[in-house]
C-alpha positions in Angstrom: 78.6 98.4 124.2 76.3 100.3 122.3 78.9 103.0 121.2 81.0 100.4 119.5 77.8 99.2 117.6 76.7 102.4 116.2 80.6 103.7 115.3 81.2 100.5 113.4 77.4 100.5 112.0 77.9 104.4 111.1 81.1 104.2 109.4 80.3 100.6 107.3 77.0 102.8 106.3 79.2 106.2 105.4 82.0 103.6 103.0 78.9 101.6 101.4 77.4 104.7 100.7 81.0 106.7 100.0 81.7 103.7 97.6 78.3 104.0 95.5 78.8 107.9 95.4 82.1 107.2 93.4 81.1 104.3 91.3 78.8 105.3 88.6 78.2 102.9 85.9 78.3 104.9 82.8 79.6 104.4 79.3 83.0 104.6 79.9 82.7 101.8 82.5 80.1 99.8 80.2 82.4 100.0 77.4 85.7 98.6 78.8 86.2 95.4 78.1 86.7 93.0 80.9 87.0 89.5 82.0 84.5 86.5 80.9 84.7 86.1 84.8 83.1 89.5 85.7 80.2 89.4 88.0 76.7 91.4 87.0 77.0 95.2 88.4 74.1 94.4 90.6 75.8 91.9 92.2 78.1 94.4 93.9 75.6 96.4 95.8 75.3 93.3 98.0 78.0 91.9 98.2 80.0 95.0 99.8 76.5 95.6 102.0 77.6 92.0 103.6 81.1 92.2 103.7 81.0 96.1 105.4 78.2 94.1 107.9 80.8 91.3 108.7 83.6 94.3 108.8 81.5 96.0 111.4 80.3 93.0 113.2 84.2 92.2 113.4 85.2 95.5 115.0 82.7 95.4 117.8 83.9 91.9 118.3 87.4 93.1 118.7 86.7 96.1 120.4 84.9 94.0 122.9 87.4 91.3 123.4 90.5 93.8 123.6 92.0 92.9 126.7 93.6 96.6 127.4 93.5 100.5 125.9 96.8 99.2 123.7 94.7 96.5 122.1 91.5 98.7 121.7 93.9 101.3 120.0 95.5 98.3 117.7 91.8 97.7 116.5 91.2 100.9 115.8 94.6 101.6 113.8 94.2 98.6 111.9 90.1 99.5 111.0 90.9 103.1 110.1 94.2 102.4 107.8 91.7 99.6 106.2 88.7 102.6 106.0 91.1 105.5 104.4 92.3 102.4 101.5 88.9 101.1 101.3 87.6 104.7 100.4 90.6 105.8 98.2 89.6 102.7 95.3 86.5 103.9 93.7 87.3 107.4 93.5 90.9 106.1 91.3 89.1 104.0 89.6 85.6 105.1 88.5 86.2 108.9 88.8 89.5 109.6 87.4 89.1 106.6 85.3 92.8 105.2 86.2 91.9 101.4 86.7 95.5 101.4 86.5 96.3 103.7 89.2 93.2 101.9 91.4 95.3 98.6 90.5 98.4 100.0 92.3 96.0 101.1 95.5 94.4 97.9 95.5 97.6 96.1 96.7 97.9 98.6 100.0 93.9 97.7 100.5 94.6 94.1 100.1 97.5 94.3 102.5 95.4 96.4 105.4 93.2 93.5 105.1 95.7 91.0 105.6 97.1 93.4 108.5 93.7 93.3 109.9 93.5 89.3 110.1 96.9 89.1 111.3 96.5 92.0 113.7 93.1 90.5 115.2 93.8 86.8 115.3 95.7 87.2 119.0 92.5 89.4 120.4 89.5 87.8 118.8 89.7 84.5 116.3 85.8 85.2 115.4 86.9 88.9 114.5 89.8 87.7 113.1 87.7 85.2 110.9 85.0 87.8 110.0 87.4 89.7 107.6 88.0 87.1 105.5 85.2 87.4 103.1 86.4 90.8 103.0 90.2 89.6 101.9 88.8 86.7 99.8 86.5 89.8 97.7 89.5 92.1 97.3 91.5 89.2 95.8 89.0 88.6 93.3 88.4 92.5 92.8 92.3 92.7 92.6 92.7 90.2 89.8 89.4 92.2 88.4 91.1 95.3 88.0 94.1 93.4 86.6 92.5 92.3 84.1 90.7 95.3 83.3 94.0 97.2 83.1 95.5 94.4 81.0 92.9 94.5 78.1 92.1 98.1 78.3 95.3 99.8 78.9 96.8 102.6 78.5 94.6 104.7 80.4 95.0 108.7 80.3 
């Protein structure tokens, strides 16, 4: 049991930190304009620190409760397709400054999310249930970098 902890501990720690490596807040971000609905920066920080925690907490959840090596190898498919989206955002966004391309990325990490409810609900309803902070934050985020992209565009 203690392997599972520290792999889903290790990589929630290495996309949190991943993710504030390629989001720097500089002018270019500060001077976009964006929606009346936009949360403070420091808000983000903890949010994603909780909903990579829940992530994590879900996977050893699931790892636990997978029945057979198929199941255990459905969890990990479904964590690691939701890792390589989750890790692809910031960089399209914040370092090649392409919110628009980061909006088009955004719908595959939305849907890995989804897949990951879906995909976890017949092995573990509580890991299942974890990830929807997760999904509910992405939607928000998602109609965030819409509306970026809508009153900013074109981007370059």
């Amino acid at each position: 049991m203690t392997v599972p902890i520290l792999v889903a501990a290790a990589v929630a720690v290495l996309l949190g930190g991943l993710g504030g490596l390629m989001t720097p807040i500089d002018g270019w971000y500060r001077d976009l304009r964006k929606p009346a609905l936009q949360p403070p920066n420091w808000l983000f920080g903890p949010a994603w620190t909780v909903i990579l925690g829940l992530a994590a907490w879900s996977a050893v959840i699931a790892w636990t409760a997978a029945p057979d090596g198929s199941a255990r190898m459905t969890v990990v498919i479904l964590f690691a397709t939701n890792a390589v989206f989750h890790a692809l955002w910031s960089p399209l966004f914040f370092r090649a400054r392409r919110p628009d391309w980061a909006l088009i990325e955004v719908v595959f990490l939305w849907a890995s999310l989804v897949a990951l409810v879906v995909g976890l609900w017949p092995i573990s309803h509580q890991a299942s249930a974890l990830i929807v902070p997760y999904l509910l934050w992405v939607s928000f985020a998602s109609w965030l970098n819409s509306a970026i992209v809508r009153l900013n565009r074109p981007f370059a």
